[in-house]
C-alpha positions in Angstrom: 15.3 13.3 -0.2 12.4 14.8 -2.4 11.2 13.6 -4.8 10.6 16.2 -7.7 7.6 16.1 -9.6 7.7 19.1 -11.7 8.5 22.5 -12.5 5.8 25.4 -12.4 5.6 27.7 -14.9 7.1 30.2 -12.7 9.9 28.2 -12.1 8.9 26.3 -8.6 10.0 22.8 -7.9 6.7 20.9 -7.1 8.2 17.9 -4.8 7.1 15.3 -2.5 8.9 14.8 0.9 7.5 12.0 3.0 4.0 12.1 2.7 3.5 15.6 1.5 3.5 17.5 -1.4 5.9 21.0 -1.3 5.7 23.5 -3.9 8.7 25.6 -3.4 10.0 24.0 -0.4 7.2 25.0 1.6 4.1 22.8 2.2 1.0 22.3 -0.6 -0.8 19.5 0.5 -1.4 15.7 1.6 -3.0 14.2 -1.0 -4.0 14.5 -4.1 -7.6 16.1 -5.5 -9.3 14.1 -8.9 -10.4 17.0 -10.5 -13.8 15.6 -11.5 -14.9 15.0 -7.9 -13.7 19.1 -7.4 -16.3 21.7 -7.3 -14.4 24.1 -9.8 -13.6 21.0 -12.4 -15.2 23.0 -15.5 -12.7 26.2 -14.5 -9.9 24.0 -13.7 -10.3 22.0 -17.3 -10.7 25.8 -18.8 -7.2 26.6 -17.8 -5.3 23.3 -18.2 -7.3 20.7 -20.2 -4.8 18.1 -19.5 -5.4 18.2 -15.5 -6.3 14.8 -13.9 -5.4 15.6 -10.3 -4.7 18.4 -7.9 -1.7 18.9 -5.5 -3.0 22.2 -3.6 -3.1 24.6 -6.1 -1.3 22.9 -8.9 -2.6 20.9 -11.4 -1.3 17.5 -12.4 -1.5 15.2 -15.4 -1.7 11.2 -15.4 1.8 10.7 -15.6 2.4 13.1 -12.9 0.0 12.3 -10.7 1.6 8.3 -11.1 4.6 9.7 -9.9 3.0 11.5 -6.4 1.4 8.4 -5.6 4.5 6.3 -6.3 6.4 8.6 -3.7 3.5 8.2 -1.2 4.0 5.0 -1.4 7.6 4.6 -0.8 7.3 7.3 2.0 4.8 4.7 3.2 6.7 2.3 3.5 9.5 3.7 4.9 7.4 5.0 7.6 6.1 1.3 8.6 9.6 0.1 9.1 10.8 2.7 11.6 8.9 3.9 14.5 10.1 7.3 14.7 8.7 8.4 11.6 5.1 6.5 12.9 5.0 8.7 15.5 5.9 11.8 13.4 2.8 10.5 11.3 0.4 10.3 14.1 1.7 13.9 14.8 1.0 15.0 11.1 -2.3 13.6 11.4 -3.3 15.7 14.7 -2.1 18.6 12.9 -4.0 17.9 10.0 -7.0 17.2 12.0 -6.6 20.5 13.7 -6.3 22.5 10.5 -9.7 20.6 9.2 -10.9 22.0 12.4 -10.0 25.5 12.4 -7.5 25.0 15.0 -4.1 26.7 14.4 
């Protein structure tokens, strides 16, 4: 079940499933960006000052970004205890490889 973690401004539910992020139901990201180690940080703090963390495209405060990493943990460990959902993360990791890669 996902875990929601907020509602954009246009009205899209930002949730964690497993170990990524959805905005809308349809996939934003695996991890989470600090936005002082990103490039565009002074842009980023222009338009929302309160930003800590990216998800994709959307930004994130403290609190929220608390709550992401709380439901990557407990996707975490529910993926160590069953061995189905290892292998599906081996298989998210090739994919995620490939992407970083520029293979589709």
């Amino acid at each position: 079940m996902p875990t929601l973690i907020k509602t954009t401004q246009d009205g899209r539910k930002l949730e964690v499933a497993g170990l990524a992020v959805t905005l809308d139901g349809k996939l934003e990201c695996f991890e989470l960006i600090e936005v002082a180690a990103h490039p565009r940080r002074r842009a980023i703090l222009d338009v929302a000052p309160e930003a800590t963390h990216l998800a994709g495209r959307v930004t994130l405060t403290a609190a929220e970004a608390a709550r992401v990493r709380a439901a990557f943990a407990e996707a975490e460990a529910a993926v160590l205890k069953e061995p189905r959902a290892i292998a599906e993360r081996f298989r998210l990791a090739v994919q995620r490889k490939a992407c970083a890669e520029g293979i589709e």
